[in-house]
Backbone as CSV, one residue per row, in Angstrom:
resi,resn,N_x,N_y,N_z,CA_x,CA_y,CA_z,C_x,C_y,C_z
1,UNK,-79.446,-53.773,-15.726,-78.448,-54.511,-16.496,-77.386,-53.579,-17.059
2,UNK,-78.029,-52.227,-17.869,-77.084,-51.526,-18.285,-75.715,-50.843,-17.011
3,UNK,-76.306,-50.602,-16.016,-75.220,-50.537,-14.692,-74.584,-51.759,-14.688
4,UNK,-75.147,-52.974,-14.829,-74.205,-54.034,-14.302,-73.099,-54.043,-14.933
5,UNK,-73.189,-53.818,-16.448,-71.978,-54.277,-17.430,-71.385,-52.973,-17.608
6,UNK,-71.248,-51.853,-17.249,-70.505,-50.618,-17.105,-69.634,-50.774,-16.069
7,UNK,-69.718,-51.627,-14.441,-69.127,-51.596,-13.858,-67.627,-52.120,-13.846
8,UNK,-67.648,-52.949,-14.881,-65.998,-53.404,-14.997,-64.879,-51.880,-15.728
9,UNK,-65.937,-51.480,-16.798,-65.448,-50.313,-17.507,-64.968,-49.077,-16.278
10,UNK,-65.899,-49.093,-15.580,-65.603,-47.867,-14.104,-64.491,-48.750,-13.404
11,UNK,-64.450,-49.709,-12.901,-63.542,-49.988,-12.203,-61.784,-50.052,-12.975
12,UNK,-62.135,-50.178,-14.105,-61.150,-50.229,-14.959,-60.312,-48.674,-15.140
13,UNK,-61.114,-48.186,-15.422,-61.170,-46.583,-14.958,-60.612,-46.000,-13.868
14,UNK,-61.232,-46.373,-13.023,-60.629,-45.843,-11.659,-59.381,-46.529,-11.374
15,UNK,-59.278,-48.199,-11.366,-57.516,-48.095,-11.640,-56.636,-47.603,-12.463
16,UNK,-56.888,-47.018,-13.630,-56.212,-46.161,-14.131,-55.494,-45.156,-13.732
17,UNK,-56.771,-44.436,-12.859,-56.505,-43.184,-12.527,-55.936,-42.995,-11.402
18,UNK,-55.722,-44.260,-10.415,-55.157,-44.349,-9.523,-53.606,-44.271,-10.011
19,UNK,-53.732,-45.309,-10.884,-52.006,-45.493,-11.227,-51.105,-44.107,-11.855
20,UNK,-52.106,-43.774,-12.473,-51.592,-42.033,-12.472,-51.221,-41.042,-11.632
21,UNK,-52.282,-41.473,-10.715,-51.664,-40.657,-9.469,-50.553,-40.639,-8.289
22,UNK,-50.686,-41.965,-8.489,-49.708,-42.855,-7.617,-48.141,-42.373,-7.666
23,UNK,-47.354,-41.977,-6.729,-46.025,-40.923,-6.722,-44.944,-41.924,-7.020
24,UNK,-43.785,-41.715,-8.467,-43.230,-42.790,-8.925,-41.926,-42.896,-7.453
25,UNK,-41.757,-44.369,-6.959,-40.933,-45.113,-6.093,-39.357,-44.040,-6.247
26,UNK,-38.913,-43.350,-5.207,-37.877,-42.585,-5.407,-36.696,-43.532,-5.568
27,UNK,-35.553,-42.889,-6.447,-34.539,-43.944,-6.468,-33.692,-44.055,-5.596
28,UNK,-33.176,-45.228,-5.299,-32.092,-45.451,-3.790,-30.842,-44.445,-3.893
29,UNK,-30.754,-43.732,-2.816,-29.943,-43.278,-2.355,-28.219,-43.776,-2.314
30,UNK,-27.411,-43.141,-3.046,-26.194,-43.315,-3.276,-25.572,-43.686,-1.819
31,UNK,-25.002,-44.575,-1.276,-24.734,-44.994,-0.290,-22.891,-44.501,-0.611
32,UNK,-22.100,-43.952,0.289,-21.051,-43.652,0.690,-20.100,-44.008,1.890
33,UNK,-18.800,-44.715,1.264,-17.935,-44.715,2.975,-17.270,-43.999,3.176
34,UNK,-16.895,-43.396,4.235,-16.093,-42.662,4.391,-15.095,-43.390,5.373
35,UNK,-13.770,-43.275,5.305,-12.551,-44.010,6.196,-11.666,-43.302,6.305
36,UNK,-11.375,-43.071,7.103,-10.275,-42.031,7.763,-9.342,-42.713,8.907
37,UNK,-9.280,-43.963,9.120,-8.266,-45.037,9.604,-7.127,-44.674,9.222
38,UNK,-5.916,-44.140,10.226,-4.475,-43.687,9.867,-3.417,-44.479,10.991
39,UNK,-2.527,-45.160,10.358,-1.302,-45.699,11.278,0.176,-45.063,11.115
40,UNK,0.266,-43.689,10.604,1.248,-43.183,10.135,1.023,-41.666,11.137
41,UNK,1.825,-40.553,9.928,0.949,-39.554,10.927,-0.169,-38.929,10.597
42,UNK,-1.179,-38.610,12.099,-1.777,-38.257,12.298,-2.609,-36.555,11.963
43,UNK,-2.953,-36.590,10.547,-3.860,-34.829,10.859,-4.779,-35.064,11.468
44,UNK,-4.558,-33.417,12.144,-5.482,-32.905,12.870,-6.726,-32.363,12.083
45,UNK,-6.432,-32.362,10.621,-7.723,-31.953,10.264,-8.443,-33.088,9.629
46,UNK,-8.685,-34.100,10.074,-9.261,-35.604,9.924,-10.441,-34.968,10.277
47,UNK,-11.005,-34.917,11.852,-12.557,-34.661,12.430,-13.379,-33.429,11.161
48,UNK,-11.978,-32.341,11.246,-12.758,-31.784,10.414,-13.164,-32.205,8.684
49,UNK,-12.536,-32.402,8.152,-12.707,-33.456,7.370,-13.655,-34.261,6.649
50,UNK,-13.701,-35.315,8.018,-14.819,-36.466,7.979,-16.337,-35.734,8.096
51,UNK,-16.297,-34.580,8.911,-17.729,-33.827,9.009,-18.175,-32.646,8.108
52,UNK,-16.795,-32.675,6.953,-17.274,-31.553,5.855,-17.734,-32.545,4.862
53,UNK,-17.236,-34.083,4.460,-17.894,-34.906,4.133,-18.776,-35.058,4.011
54,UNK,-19.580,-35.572,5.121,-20.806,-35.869,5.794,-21.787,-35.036,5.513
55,UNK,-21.096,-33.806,5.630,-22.166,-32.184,5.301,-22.499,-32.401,3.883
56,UNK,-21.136,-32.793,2.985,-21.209,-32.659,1.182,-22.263,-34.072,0.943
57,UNK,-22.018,-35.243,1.748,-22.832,-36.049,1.115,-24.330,-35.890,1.423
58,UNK,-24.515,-35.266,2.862,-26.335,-34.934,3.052,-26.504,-34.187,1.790
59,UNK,-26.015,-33.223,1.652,-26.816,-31.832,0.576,-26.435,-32.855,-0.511
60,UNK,-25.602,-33.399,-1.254,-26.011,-33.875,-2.552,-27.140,-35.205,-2.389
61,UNK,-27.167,-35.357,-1.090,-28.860,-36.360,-1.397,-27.850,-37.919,-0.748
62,UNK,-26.908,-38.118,-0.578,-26.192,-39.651,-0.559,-26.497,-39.850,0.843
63,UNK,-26.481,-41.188,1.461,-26.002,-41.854,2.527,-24.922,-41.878,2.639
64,UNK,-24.467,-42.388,4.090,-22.989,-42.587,4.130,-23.081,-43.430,5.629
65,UNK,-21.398,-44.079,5.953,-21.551,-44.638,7.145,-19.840,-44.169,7.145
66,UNK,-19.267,-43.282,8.224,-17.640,-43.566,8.353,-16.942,-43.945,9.216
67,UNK,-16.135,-44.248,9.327,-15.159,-45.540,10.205,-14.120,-45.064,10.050
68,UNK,-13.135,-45.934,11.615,-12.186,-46.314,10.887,-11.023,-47.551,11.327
69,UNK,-12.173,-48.588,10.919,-12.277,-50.278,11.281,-11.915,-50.865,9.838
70,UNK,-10.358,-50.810,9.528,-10.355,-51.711,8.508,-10.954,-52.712,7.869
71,UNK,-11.708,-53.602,8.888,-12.471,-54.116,9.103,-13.831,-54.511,7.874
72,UNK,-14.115,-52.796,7.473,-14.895,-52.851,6.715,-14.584,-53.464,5.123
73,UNK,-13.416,-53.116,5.001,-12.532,-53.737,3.515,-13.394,-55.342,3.183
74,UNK,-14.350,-56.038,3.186,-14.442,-56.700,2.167,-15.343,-56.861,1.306
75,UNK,-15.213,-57.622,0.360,-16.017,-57.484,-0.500,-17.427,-57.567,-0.478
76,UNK,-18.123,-58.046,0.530,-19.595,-57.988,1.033,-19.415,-56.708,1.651
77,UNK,-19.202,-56.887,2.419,-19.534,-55.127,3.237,-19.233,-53.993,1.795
78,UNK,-18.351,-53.845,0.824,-18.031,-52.701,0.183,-19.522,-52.591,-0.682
79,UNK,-19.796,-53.746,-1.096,-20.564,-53.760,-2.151,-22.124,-52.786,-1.976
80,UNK,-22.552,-52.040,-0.716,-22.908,-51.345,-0.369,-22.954,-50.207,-0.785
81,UNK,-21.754,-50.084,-0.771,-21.531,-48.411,-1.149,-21.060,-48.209,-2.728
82,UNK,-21.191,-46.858,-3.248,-20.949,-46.232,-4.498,-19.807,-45.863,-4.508
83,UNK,-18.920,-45.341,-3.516,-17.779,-44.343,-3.105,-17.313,-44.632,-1.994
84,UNK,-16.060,-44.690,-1.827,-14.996,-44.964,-0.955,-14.665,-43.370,-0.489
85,UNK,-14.592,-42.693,0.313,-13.745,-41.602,0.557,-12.716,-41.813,1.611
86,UNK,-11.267,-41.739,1.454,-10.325,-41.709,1.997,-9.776,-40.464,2.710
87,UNK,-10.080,-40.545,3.798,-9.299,-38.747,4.646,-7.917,-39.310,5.197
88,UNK,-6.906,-38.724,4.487,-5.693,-38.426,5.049,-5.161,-40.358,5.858
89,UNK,-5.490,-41.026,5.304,-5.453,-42.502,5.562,-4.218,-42.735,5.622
90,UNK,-2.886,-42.198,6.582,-1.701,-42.448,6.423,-1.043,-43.787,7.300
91,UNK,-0.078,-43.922,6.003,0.441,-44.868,6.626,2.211,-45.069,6.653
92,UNK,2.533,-45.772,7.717,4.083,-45.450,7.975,4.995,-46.046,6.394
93,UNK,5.496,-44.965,5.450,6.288,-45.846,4.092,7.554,-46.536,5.053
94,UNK,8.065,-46.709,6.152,9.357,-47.306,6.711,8.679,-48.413,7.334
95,UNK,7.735,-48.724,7.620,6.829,-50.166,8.051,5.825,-50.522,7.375
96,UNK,6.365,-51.763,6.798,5.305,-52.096,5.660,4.261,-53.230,6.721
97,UNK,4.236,-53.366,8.001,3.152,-53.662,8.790,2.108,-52.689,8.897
98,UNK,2.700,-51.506,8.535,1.186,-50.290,9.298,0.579,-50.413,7.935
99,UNK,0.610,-51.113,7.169,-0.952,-51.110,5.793,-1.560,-52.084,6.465
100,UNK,-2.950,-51.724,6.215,-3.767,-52.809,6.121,-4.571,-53.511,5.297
101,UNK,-4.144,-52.724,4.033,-4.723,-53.426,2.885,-3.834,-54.764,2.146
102,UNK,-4.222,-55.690,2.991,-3.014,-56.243,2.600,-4.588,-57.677,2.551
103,UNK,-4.105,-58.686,1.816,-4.696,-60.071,1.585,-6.369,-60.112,0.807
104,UNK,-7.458,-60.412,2.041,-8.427,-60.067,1.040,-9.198,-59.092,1.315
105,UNK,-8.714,-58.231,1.970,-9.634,-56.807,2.106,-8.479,-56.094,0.104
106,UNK,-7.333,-56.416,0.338,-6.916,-55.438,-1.322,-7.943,-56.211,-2.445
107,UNK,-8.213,-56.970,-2.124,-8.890,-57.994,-3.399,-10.493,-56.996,-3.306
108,UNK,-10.899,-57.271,-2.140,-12.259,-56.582,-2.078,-12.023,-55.352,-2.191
109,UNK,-11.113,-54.158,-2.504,-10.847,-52.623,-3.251,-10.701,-52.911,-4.715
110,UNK,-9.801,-53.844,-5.284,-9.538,-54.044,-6.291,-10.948,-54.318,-6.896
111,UNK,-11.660,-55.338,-6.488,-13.352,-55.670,-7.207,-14.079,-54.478,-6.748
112,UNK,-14.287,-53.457,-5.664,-14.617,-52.575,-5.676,-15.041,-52.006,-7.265
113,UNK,-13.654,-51.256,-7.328,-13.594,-50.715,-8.610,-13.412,-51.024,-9.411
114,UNK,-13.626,-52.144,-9.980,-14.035,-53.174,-10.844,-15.251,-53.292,-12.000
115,UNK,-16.208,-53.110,-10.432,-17.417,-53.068,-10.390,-17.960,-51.963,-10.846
116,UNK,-16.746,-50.690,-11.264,-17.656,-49.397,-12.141,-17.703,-48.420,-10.727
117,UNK,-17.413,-48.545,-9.748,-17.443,-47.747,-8.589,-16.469,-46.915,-8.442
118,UNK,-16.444,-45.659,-7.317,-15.636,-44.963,-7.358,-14.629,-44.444,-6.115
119,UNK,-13.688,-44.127,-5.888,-12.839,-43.693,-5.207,-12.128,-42.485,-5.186
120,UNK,-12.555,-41.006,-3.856,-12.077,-40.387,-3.548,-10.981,-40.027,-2.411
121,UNK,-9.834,-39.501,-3.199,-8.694,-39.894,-1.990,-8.324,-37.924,-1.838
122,UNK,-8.442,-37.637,-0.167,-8.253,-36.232,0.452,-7.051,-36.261,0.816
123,UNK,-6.022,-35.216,0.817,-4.922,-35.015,1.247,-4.136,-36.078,1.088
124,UNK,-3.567,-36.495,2.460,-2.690,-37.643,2.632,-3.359,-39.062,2.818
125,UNK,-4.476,-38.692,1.556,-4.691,-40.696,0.901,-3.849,-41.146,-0.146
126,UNK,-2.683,-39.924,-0.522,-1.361,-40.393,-0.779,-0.077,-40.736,-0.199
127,UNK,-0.582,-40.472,0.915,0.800,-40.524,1.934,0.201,-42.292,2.465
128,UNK,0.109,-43.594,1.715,-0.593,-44.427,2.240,0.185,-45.498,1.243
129,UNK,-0.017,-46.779,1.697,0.484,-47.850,1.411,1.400,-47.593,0.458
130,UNK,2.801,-47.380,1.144,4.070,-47.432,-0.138,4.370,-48.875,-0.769
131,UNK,3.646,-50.001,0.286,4.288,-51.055,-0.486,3.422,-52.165,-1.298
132,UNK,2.335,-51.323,-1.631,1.196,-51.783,-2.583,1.227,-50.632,-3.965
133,UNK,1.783,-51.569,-4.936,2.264,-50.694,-5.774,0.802,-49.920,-6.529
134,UNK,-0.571,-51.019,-7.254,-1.538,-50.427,-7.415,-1.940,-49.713,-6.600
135,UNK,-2.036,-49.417,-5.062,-2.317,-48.178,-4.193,-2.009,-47.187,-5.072
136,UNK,-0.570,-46.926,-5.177,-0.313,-46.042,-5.547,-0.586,-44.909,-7.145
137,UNK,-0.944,-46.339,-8.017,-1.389,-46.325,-9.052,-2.844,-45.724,-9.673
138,UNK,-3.953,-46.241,-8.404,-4.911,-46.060,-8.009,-5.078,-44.336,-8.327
139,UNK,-4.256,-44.260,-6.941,-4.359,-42.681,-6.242,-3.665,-41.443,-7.233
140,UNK,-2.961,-42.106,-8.097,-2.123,-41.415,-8.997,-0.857,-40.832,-8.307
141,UNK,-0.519,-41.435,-7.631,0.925,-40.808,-6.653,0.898,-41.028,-5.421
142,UNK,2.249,-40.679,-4.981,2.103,-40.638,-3.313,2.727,-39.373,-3.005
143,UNK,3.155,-39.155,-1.750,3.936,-38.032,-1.363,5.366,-38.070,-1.326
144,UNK,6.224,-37.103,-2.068,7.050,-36.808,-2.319,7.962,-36.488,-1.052
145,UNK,7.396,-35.111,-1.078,7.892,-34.632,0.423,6.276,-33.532,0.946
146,UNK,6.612,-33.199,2.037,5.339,-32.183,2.494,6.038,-31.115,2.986
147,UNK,5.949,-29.598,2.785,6.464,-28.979,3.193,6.390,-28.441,4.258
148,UNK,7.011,-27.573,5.574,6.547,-27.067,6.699,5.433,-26.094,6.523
149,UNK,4.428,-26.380,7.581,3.898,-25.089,7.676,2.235,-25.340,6.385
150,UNK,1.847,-24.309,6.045,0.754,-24.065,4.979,1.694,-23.268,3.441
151,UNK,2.124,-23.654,2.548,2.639,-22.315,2.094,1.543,-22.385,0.969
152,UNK,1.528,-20.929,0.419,0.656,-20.493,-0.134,1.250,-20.875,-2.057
153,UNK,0.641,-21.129,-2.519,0.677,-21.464,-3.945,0.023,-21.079,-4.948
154,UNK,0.351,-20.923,-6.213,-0.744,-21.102,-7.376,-1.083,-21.630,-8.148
155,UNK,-2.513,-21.653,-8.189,-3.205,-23.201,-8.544,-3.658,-22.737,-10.236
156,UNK,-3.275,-23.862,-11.473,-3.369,-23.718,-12.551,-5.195,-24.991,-12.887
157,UNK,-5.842,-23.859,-13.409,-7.203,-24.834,-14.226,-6.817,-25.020,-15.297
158,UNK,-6.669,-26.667,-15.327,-6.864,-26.978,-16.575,-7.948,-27.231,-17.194
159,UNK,-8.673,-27.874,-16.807,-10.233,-28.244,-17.486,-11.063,-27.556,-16.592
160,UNK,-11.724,-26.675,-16.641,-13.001,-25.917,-15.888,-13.913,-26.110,-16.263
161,UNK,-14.246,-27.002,-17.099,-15.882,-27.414,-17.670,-15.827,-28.883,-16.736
162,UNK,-14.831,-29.407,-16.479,-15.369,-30.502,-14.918,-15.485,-30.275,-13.845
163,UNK,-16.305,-31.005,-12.623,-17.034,-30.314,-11.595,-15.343,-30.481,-10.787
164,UNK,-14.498,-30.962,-10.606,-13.158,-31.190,-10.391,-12.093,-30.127,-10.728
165,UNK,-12.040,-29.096,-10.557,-11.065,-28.829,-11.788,-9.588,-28.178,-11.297
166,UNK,-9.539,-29.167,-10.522,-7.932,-28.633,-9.545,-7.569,-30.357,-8.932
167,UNK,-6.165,-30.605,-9.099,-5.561,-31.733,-9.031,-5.874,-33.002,-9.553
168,UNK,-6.090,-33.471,-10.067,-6.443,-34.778,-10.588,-7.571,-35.989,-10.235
169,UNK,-7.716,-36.388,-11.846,-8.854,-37.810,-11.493,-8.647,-38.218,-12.665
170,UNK,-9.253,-39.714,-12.840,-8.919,-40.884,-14.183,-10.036,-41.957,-13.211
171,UNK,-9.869,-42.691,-14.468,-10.524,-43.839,-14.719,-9.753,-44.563,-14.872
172,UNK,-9.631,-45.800,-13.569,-8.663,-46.708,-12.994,-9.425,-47.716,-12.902
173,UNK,-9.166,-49.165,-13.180,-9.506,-50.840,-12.388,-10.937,-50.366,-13.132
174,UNK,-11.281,-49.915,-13.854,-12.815,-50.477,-14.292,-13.951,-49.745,-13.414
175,UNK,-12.963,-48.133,-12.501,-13.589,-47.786,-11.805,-13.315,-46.062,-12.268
176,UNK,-13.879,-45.242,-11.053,-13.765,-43.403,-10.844,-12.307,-43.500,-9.429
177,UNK,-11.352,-42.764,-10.246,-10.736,-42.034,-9.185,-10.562,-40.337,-8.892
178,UNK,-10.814,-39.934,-7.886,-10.607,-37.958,-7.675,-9.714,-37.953,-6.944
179,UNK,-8.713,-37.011,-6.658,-7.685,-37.288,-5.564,-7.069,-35.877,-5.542
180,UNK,-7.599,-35.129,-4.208,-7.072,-33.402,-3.797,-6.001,-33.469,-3.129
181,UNK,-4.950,-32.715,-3.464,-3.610,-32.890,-2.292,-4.269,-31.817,-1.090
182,UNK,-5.188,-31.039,-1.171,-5.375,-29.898,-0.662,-5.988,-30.466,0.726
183,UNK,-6.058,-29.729,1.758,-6.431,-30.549,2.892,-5.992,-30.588,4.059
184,UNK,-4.838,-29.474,3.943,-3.593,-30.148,5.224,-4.511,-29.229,6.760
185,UNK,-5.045,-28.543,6.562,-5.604,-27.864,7.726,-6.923,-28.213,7.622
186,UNK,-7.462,-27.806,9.469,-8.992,-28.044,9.409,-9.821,-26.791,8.857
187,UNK,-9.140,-25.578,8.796,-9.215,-24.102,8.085,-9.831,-24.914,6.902
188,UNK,-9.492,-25.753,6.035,-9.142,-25.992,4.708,-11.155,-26.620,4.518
189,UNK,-11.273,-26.957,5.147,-12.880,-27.890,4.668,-14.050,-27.176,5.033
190,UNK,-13.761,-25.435,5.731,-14.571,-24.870,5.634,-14.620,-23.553,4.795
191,UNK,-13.574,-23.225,3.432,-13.580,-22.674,2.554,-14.285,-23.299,1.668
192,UNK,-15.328,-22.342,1.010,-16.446,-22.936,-0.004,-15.692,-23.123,-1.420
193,UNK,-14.889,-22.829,-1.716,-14.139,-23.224,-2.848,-13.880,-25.050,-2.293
194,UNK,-13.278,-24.933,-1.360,-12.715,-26.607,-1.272,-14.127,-27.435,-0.924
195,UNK,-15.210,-27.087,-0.622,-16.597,-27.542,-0.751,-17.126,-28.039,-1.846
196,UNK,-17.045,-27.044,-2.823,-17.366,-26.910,-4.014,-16.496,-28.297,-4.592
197,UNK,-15.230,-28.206,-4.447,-14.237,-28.739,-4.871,-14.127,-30.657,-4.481
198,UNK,-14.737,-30.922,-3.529,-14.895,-31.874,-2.494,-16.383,-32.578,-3.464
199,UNK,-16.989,-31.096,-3.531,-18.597,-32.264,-3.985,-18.621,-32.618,-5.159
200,UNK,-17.788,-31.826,-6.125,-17.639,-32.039,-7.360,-17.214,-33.519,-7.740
201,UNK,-15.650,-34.025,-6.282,-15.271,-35.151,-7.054,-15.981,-36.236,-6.824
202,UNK,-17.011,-35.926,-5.205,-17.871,-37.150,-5.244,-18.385,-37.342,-6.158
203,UNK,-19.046,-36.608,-6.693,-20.162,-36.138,-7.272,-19.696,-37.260,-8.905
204,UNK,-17.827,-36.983,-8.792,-17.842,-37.789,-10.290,-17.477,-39.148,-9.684
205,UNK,-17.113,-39.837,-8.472,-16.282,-40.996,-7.744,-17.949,-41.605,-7.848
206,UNK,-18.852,-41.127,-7.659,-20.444,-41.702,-7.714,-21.000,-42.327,-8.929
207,UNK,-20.431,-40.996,-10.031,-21.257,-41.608,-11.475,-22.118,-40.799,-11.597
208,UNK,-22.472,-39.725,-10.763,-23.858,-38.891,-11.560,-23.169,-37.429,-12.033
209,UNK,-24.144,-37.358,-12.913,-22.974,-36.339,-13.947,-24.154,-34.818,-13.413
């Protein structure tokens, strides 16, 4: 008898100790798009680019899927992802046909970042929809002019305590924006400074600090 009525106490026990042991459910993986869809002109350092991406989002731990099927713009399909990344997404400012953010794929960017989500724009993801004025608002600018060639410059830190700390980002639409002019070569995405520089803004276009 005394075994009989111990056995709930042991079994009670041993689920305990199971549940202790038991390895806590890892958390889901930051899902990422990457889009590099251009109807304007064309860089050549897009491929490279899209695959220094890809490299920054494996090592910080994210998923990703990249395209470049406008296609993907709506609001079911976005809601997937954490981060938008834009490579060099140009588009013609003298034809306001070559955007394609136009009807309800802009609605599904706009609720995007709405939704607390974030958006990184590379190089010429300012050289992109001149005739969507929040585009531009978004991105914090467009392109002015581009000069010939690579020329060499110097770059001022303002804030060095953010993982960002060269060209700009804000908090836009209820969302994260990062946005590097830097980029114009495929040279450019295999310097570990612009690595560094690249994972940092996912890193804030995501939300994890």
């Amino acid at each position: 008898m005394t075994a009989h009525r111990s056995m709930p106490g042991l079994f009670a026990l041993a689920l305990s100790v199971l549940a202790l042991a038991a390895p806590a459910s890892a958390a889901p993986k930051a899902r990422v798009l990457i889009y590099s869809g251009s109807t304007g002109f064309r860089h050549d350092s897009i491929p490279a680019a899209v695959e220094a991406v890809k490299s920054i989002a494996t090592k910080s731990g994210y998923s990703f899927d990249a395209t470049e099927d406008p296609e993907v713009f709506t609001t079911e399909k976005l809601s997937a992802y954490k981060a938008i990344v834009f490579v060099s997404n140009t588009t013609n400012p003298k034809n306001p046909e070559s955007e394609w953010f136009v009807g309800p794929r802009r609605d599904a960017l706009v609720e995007f970042l709405k939704a607390g989500k974030g958006v990184v724009g590379l190089h010429a993801a300012a050289d992109s929809h001149y005739h969507w004025k929040w585009y531009g608002q978004m991105m914090g600018g467009y392109f002015e002019r581009h000069p010939k060639g690579t020329p060499k410059a110097t770059q001022t830190v303002v804030d060095a305590k953010h993982p960002n700390p060269v060209v700009w980002y804000h908090e836009f639409g209820g969302g994260r924006v990062f946005y590097n002019g830097l980029g114009h070569t495929s040279e450019s995405y295999a310097e570990p400074y612009m690595v560094d520089l690249i994972s940092g803004g996912l890193k804030y276009a995501v939300g994890r600090k």
